[in-house]
MDAnalysis code that builds the backbone (N, CA, C; Angstrom):
import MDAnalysis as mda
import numpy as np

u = mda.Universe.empty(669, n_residues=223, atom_resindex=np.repeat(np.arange(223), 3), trajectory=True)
u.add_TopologyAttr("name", ["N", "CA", "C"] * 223)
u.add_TopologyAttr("resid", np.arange(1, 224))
u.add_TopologyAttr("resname", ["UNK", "UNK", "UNK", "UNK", "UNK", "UNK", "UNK", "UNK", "UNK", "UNK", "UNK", "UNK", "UNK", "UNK", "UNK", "UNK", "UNK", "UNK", "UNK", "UNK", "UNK", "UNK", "UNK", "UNK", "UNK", "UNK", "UNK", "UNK", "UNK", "UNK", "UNK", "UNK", "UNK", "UNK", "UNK", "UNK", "UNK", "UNK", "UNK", "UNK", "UNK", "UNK", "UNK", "UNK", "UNK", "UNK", "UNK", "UNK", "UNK", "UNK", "UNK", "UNK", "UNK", "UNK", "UNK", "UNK", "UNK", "UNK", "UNK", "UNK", "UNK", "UNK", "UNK", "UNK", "UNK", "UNK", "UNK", "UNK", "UNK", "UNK", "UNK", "UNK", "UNK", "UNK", "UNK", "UNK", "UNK", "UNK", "UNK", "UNK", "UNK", "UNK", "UNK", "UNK", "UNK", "UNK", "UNK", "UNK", "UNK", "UNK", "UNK", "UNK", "UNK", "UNK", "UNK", "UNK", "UNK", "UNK", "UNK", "UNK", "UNK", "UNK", "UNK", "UNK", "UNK", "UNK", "UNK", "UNK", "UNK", "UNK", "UNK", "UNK", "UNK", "UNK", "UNK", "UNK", "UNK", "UNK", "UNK", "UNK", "UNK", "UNK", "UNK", "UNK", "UNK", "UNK", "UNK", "UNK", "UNK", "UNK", "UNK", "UNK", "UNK", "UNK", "UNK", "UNK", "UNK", "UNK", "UNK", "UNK", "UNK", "UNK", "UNK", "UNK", "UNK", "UNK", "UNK", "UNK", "UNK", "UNK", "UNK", "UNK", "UNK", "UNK", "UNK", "UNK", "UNK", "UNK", "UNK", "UNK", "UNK", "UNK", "UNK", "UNK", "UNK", "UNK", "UNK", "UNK", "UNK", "UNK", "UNK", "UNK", "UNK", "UNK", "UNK", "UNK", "UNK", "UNK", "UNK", "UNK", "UNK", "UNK", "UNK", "UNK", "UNK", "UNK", "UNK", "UNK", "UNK", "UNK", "UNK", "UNK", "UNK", "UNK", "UNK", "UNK", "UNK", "UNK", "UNK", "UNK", "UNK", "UNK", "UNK", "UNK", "UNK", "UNK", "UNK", "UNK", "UNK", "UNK", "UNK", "UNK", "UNK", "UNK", "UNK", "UNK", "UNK", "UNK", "UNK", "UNK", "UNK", "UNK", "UNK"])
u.atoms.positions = np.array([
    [7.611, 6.026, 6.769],
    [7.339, 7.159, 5.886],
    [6.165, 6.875, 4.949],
    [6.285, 5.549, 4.228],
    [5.006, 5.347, 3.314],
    [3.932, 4.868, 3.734],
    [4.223, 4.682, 5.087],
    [2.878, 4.537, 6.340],
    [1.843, 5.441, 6.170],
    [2.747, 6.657, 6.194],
    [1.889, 7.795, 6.741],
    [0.903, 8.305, 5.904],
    [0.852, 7.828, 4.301],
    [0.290, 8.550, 3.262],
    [-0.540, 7.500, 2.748],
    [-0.863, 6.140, 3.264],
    [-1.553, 5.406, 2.957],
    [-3.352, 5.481, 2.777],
    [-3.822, 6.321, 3.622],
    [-4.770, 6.414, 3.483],
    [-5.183, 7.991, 1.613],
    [-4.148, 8.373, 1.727],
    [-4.617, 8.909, 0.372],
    [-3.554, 8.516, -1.269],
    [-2.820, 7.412, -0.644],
    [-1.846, 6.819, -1.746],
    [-2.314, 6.416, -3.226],
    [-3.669, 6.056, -3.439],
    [-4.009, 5.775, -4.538],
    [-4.426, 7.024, -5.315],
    [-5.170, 7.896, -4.448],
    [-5.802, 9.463, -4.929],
    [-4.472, 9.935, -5.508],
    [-3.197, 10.198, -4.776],
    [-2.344, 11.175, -4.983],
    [-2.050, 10.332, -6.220],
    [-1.455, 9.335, -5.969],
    [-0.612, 8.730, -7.731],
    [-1.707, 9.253, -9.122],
    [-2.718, 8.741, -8.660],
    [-3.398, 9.176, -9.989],
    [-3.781, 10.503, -10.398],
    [-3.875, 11.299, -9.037],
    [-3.709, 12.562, -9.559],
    [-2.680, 13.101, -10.161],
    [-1.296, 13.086, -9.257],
    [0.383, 14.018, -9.448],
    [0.550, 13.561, -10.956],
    [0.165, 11.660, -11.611],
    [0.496, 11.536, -12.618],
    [-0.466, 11.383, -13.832],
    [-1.296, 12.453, -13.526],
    [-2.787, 12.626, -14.563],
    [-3.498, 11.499, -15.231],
    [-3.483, 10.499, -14.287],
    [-3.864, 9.021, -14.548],
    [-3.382, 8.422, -15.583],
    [-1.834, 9.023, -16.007],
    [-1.345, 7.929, -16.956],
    [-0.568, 7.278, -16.076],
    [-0.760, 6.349, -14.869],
    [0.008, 5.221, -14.096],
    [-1.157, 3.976, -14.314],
    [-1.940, 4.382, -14.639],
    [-3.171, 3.293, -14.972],
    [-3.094, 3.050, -16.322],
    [-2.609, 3.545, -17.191],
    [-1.965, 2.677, -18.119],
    [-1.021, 2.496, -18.432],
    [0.029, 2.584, -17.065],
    [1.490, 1.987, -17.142],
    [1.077, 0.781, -16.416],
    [-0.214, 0.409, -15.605],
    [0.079, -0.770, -14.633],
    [-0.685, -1.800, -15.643],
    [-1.648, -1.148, -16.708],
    [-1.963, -2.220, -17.721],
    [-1.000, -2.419, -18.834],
    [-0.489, -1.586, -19.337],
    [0.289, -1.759, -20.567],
    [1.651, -3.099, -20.023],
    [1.891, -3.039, -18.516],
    [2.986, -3.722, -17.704],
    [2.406, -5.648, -18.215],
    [0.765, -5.017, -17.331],
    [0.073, -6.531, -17.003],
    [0.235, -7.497, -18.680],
    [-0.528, -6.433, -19.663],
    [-0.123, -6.827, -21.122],
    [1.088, -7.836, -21.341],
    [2.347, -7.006, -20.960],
    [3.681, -7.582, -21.540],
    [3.592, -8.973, -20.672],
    [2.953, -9.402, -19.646],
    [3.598, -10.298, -18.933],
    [2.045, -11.512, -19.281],
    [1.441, -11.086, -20.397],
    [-0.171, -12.070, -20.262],
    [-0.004, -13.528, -20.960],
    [1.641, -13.598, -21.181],
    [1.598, -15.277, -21.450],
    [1.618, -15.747, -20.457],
    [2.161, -14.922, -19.041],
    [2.283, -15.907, -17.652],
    [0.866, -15.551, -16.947],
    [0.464, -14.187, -16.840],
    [-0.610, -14.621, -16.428],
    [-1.984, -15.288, -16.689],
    [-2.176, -15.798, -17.694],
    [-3.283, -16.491, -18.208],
    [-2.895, -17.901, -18.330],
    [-1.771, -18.531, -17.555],
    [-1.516, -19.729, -16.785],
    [-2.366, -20.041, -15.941],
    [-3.274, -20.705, -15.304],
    [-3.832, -20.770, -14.256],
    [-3.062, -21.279, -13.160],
    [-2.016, -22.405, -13.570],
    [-1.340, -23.090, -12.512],
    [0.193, -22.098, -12.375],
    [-0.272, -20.541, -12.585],
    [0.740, -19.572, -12.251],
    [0.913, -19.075, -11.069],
    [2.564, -18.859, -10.734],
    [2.406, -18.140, -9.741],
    [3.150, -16.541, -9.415],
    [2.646, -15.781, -8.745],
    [3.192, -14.216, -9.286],
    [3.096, -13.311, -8.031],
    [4.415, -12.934, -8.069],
    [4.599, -11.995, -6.562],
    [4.497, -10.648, -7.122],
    [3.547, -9.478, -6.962],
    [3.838, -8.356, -6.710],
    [4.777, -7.981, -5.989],
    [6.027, -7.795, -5.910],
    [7.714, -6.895, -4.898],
    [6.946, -5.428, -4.270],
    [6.946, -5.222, -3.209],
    [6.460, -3.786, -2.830],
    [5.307, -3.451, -3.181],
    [4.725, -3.826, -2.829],
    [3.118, -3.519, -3.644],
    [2.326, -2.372, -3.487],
    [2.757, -1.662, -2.312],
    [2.087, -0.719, -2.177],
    [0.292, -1.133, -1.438],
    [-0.389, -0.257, -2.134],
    [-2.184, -0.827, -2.154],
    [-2.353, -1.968, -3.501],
    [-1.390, -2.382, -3.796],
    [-1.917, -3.196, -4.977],
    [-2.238, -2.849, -6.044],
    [-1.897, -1.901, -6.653],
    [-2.670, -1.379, -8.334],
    [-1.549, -2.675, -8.653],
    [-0.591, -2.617, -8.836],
    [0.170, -3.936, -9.983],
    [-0.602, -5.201, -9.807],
    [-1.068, -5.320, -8.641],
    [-1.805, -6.581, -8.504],
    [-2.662, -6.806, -8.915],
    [-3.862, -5.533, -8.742],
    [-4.571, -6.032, -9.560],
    [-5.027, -5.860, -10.890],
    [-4.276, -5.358, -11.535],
    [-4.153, -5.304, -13.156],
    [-3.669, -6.640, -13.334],
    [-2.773, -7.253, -13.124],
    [-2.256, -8.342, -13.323],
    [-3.640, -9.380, -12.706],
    [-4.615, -9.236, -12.124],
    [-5.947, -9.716, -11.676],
    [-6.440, -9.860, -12.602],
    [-6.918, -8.467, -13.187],
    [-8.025, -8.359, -14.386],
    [-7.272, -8.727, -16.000],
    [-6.114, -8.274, -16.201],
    [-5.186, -9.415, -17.189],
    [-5.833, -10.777, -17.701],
    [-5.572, -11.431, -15.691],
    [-5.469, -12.877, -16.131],
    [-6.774, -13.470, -16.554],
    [-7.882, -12.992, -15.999],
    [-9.101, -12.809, -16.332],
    [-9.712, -13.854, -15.778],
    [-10.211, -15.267, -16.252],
    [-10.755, -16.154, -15.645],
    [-9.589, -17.474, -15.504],
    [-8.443, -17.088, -15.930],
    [-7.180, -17.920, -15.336],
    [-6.427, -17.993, -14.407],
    [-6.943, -17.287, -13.489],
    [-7.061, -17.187, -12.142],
    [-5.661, -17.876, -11.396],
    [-4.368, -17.372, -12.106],
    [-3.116, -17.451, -11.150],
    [-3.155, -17.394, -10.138],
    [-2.156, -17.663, -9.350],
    [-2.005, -17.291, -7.483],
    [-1.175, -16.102, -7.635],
    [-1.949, -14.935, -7.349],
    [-1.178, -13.972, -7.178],
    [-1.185, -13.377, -5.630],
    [0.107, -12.796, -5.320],
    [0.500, -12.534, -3.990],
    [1.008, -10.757, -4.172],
    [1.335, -10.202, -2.857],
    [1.458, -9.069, -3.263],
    [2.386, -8.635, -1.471],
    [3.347, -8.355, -1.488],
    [4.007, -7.880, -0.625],
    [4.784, -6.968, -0.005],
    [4.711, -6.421, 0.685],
    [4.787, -5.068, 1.343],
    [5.066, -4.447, 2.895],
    [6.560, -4.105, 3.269],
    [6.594, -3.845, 4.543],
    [5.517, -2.863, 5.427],
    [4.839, -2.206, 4.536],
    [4.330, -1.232, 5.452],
    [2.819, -1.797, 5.777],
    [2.344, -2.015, 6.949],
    [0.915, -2.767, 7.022],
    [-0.243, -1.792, 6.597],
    [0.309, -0.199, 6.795],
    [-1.194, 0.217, 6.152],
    [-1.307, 0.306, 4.975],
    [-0.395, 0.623, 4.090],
    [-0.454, 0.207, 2.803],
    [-1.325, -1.313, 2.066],
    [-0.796, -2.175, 3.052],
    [-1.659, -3.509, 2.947],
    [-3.334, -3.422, 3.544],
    [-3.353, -2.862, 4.415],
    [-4.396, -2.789, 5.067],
    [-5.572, -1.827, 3.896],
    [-5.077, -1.303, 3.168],
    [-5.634, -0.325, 1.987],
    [-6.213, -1.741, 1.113],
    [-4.732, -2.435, 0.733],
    [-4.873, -3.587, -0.594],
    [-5.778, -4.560, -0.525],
    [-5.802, -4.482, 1.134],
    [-6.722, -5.788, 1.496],
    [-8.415, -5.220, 1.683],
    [-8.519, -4.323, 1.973],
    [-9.601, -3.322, 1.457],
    [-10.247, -3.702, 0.007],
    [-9.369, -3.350, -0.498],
    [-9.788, -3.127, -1.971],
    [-10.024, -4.316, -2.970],
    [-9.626, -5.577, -2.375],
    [-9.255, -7.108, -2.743],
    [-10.487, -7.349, -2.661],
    [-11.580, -7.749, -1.476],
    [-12.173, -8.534, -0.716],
    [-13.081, -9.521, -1.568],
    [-12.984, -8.574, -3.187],
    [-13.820, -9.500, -4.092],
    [-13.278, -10.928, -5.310],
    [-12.036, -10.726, -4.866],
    [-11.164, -11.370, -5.655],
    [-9.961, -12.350, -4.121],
    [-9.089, -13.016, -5.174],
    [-8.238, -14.101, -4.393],
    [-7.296, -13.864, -4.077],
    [-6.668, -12.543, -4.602],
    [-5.574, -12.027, -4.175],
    [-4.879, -12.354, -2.601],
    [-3.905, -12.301, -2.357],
    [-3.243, -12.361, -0.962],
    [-2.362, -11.564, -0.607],
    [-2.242, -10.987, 0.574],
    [-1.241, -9.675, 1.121],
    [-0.252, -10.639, 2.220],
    [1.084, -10.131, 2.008],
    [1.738, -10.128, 2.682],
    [2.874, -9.416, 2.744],
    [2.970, -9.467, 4.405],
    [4.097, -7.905, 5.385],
    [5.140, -8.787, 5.531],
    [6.029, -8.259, 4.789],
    [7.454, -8.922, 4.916],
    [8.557, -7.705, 4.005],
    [9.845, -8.377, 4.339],
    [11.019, -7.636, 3.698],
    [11.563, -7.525, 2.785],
    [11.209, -7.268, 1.373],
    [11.275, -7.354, 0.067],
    [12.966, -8.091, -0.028],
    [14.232, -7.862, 0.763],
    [15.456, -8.280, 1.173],
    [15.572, -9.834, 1.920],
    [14.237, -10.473, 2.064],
    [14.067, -11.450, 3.300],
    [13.025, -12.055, 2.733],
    [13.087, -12.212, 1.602],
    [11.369, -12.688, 1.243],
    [11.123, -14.274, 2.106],
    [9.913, -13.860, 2.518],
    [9.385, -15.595, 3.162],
    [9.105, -16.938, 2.200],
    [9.878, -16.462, 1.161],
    [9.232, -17.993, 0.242],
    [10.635, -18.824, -0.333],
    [10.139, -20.255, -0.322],
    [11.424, -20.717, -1.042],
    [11.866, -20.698, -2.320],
    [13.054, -21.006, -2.496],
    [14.005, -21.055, -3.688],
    [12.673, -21.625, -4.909],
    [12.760, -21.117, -5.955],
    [11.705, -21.226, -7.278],
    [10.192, -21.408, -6.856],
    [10.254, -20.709, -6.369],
    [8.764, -20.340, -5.836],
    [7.806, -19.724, -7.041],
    [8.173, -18.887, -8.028],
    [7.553, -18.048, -8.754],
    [7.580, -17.989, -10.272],
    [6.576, -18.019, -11.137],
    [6.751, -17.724, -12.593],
    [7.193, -16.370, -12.881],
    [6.600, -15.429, -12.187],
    [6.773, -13.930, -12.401],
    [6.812, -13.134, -10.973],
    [7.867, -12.526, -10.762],
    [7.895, -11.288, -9.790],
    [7.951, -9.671, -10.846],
    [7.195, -9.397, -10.146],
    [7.293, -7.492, -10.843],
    [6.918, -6.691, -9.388],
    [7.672, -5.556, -9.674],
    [7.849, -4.783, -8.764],
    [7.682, -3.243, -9.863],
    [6.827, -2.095, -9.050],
    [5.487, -1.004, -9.725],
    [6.461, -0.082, -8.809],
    [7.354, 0.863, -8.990],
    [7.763, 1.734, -8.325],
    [7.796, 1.525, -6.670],
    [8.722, 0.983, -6.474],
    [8.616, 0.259, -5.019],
    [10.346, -0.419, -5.023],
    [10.707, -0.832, -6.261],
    [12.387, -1.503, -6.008],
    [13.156, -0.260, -5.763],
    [12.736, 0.400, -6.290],
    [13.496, 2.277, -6.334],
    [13.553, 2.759, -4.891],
    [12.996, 1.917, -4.101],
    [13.167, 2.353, -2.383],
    [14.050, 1.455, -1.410],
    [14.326, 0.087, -2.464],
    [15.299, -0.808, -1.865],
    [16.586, -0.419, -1.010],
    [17.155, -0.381, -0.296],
    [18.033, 0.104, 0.317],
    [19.359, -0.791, -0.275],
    [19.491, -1.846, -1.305],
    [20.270, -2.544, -1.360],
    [19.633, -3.129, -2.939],
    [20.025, -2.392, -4.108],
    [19.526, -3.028, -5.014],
    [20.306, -4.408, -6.097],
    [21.419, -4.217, -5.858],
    [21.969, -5.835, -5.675],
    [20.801, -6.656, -5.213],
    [21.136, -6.517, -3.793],
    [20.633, -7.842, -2.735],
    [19.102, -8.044, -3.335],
    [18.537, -6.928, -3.725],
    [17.244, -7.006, -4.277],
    [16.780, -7.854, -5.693],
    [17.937, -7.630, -6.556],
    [17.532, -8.818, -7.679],
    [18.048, -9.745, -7.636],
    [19.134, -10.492, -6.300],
    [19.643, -11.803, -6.084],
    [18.007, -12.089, -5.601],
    [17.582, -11.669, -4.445],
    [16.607, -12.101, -3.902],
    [15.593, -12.671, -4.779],
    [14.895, -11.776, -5.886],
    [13.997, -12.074, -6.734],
    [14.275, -13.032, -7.727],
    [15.833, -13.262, -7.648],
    [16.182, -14.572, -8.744],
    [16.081, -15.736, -8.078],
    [16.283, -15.422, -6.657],
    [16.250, -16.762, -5.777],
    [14.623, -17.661, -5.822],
    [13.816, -16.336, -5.602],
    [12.379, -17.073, -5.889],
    [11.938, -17.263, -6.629],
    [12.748, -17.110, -7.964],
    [11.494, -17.505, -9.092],
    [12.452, -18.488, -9.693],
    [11.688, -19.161, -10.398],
    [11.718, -20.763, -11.535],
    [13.039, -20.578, -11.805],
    [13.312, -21.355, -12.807],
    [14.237, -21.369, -14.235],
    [13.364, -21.280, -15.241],
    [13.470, -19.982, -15.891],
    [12.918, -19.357, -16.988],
    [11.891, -18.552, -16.114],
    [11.309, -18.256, -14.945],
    [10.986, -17.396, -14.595],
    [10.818, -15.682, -15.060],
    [10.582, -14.841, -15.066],
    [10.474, -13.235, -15.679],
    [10.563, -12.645, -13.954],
    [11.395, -11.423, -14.526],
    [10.957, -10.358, -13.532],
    [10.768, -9.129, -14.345],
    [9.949, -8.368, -13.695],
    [9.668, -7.186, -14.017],
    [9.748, -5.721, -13.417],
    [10.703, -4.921, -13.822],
    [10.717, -3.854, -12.982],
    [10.148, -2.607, -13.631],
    [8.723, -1.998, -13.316],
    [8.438, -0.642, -13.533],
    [8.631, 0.700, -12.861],
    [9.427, 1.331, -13.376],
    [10.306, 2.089, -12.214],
    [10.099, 3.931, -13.126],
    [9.855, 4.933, -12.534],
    [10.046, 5.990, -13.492],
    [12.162, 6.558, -13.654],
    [11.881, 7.291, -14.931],
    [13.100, 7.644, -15.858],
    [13.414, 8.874, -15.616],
    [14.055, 9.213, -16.810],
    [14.571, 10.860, -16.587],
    [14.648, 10.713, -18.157],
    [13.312, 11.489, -18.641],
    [13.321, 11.799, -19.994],
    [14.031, 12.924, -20.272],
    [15.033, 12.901, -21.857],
    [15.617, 14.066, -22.330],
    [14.707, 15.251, -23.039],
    [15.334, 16.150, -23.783],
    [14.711, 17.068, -24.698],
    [14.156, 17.620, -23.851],
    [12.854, 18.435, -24.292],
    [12.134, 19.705, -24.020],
    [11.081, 18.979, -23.161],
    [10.606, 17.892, -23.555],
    [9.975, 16.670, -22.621],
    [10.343, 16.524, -21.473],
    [11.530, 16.485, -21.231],
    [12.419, 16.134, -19.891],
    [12.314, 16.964, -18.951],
    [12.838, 18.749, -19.979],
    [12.680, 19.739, -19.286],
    [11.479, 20.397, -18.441],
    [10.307, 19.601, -18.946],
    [9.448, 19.777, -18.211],
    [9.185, 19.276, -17.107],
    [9.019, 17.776, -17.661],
    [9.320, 16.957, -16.262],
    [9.872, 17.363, -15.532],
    [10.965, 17.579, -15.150],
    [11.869, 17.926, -14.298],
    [11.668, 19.102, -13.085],
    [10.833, 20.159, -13.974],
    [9.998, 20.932, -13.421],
    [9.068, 20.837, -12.488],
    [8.154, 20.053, -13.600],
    [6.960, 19.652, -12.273],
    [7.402, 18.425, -10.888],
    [8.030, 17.278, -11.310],
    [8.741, 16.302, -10.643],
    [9.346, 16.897, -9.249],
    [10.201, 18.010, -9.560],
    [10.702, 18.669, -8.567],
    [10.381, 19.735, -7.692],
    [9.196, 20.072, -8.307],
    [9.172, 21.219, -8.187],
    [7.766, 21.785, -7.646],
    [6.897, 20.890, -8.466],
    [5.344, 21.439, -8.162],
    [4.578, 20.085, -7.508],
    [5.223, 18.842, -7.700],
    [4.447, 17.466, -7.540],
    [4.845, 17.514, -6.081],
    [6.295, 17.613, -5.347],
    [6.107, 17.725, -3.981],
    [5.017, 18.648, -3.225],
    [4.891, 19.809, -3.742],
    [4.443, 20.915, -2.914],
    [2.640, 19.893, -2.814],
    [1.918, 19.797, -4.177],
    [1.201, 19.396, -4.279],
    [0.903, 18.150, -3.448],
    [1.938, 17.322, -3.502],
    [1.454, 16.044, -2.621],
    [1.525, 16.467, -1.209],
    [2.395, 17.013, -0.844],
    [2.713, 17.713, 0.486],
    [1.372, 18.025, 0.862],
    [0.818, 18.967, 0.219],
    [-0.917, 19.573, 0.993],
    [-1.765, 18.503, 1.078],
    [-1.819, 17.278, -0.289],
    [-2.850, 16.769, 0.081],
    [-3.014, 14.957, 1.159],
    [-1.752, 15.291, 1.093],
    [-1.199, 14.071, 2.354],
    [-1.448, 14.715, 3.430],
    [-1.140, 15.629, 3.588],
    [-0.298, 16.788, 4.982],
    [0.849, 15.682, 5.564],
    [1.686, 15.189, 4.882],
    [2.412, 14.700, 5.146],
    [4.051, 15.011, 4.095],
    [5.057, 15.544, 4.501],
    [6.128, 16.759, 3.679],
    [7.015, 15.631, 3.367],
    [7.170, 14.430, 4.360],
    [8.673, 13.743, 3.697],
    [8.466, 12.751, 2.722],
    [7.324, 11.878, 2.213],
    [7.435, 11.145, 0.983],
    [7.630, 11.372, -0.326],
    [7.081, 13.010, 0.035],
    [7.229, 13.557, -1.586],
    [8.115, 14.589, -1.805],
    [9.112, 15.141, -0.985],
    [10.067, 15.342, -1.037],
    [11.104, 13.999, -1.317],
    [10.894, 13.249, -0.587],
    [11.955, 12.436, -0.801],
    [11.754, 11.544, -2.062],
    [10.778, 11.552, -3.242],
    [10.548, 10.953, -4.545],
    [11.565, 11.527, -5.328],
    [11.536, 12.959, -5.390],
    [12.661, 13.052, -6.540],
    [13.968, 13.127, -6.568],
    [13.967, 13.057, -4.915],
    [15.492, 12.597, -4.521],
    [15.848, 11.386, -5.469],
    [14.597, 10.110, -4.826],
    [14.845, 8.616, -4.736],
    [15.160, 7.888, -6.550],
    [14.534, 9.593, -7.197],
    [14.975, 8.955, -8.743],
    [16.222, 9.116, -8.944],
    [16.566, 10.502, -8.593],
    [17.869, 10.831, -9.165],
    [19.163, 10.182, -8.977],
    [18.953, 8.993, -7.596],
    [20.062, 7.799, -7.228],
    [19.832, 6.394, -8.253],
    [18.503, 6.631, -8.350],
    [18.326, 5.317, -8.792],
    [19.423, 5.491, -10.371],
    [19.564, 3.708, -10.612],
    [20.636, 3.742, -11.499],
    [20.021, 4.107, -13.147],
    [20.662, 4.349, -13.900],
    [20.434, 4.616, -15.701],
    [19.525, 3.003, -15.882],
    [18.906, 3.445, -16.900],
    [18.812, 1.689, -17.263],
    [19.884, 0.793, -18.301],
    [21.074, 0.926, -18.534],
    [22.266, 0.503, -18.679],
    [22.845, -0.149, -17.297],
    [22.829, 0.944, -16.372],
    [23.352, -0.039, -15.563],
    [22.705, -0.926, -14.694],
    [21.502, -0.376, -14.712],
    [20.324, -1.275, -13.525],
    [20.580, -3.080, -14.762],
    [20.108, -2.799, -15.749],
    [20.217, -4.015, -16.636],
    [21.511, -4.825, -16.443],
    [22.737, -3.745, -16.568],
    [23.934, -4.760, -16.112],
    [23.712, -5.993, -14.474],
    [23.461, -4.479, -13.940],
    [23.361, -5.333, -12.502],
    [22.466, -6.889, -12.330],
    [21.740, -6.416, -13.577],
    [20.443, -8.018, -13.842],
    [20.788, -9.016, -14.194],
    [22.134, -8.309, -14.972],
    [22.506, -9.209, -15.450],
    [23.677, -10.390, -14.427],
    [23.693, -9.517, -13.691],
    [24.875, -10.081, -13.030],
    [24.339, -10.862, -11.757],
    [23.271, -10.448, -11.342],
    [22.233, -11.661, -10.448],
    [21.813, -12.551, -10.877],
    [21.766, -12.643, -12.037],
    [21.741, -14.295, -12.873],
    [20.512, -14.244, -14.158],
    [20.179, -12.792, -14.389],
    [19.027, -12.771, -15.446],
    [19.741, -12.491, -16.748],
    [18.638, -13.076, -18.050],
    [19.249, -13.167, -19.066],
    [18.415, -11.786, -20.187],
    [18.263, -12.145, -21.132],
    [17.626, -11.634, -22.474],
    [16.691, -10.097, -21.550],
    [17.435, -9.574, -20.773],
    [17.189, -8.394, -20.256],
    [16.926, -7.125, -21.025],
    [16.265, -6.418, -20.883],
    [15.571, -5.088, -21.701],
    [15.118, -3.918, -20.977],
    [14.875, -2.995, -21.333],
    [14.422, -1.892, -21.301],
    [13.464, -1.383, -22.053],
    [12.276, -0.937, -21.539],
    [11.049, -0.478, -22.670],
    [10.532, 0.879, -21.708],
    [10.965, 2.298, -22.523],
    [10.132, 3.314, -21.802],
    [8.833, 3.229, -22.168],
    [8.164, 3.712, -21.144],
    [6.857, 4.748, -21.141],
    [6.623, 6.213, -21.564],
    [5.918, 6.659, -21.867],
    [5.431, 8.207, -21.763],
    [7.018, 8.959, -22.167],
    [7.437, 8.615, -23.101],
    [8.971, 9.689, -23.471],
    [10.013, 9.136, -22.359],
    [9.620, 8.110, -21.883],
    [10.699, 7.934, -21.030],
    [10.665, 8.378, -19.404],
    [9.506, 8.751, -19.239],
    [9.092, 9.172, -17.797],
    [8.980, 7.725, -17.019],
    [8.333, 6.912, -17.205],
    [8.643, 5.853, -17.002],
    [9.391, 4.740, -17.803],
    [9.448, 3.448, -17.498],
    [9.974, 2.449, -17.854],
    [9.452, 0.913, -17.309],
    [9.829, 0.065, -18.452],
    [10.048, -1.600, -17.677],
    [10.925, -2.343, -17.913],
    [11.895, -2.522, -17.038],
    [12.880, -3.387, -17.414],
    [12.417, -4.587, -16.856],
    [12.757, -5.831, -17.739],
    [12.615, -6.786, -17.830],
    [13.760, -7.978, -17.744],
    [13.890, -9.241, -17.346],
    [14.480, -10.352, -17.437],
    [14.008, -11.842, -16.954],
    [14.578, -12.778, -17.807],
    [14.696, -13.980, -17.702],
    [15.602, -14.594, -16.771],
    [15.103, -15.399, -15.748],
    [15.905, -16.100, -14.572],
    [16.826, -17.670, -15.368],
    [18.148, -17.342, -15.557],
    [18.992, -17.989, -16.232],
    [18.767, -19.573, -15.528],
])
């Protein structure tokens, strides 16, 4: 499904969300710039999509030049990231966000940019990400919300209502963006997504909205 929209995946996000996702993927890179301006860091993008988390977390680290990785089942999606890389060190890899190819404390930081919200198994998904990273490790999840008030009510509107139709024409592709505002309305509260963090083994866990709460980042420490 997220195959199919790869070739206009970066256009549509920044359009449907009036380019405030470009300063959700910096305001993200920000919170996490004690790890990336490690040089001897290491940092998995979860689902990466074409890489916008990656490479904000690129231009972040600046000339401290972490090992950052970025991974993603769908190859054209990668095939976009790796496009867009060719000037920097970045690395792509096609694998199973459920199956990751790396060993046990592999990582200072995993974050995952609207992409865990498609997990089919979100348990298995933050055992996994605790498995690869350190002790004292961070993960990061930026995921969109369901803002209240008159704010909300709008959202809700366009989200449902006008952002499919819209992405629909300019993909020509009907099931990814239909199936977005499905994929929020399962996803869990951030009460309980945090419990669940807690219960895969992360600690001093949080919640920080975006934009009224349209988005979010939840955060934790690998116990």
């Amino acid at each position: 499904m997220f195959s199919s929209i790869a070739p206009r995946y970066d256009l549509l996000n920044h359009l449907l969300s009036f380019n405030i996702d470009r300063l959700w993927w910096r305001r993200t890179a920000q919170t996490f710039a004690h790890i990336l301006t490690q040089p001897d860091a290491c940092v998995l993008d979860l689902c990466c999509g074409t890489g916008d988390m990656a490479f904000a977390f690129h231009r972040q680290a600046g000339k401290s030049q972490p090992r950052i990785l970025g991974i993603d089942f769908s190859h054209p999606m990668l095939q976009r990231a790796s496009a867009k890389s060719k000037a920097t060190a970045l690395r792509w890899v096609e694998a199973d966000a459920l199956r990751l190819p790396f060993p046990d404390s592999r990582f200072d930081l995993v974050a995952s940019a609207f992409g865990f919200r498609n997990l089919a198994d979100y348990d298995a998904g933050l055992r996994e990400i605790a498995r690869v990273l350190g002790a004292g490790g961070e993960c990061g999840i930026l995921d969109f919300g369901e803002p209240g008030g008159f704010i909300g009510k709008l959202y809700r509107v366009y989200f449902k209502h006008v952002l499919p139709k819209v992405g629909t024409v300019i993909s020509g592709v009907k099931g990814p963006y239909a199936y977005l505002p499905a994929s929020v309305e399962r996803f869990p509260e951030p009460d309980e997504l945090l419990e669940r963090m807690r219960n895969a083994g992360f600690q001093n866990v949080s919640w920080t909205p975006y934009t009224f709460g349209i988005a979010g980042l939840y955060r934790g420490r690998k116990r």
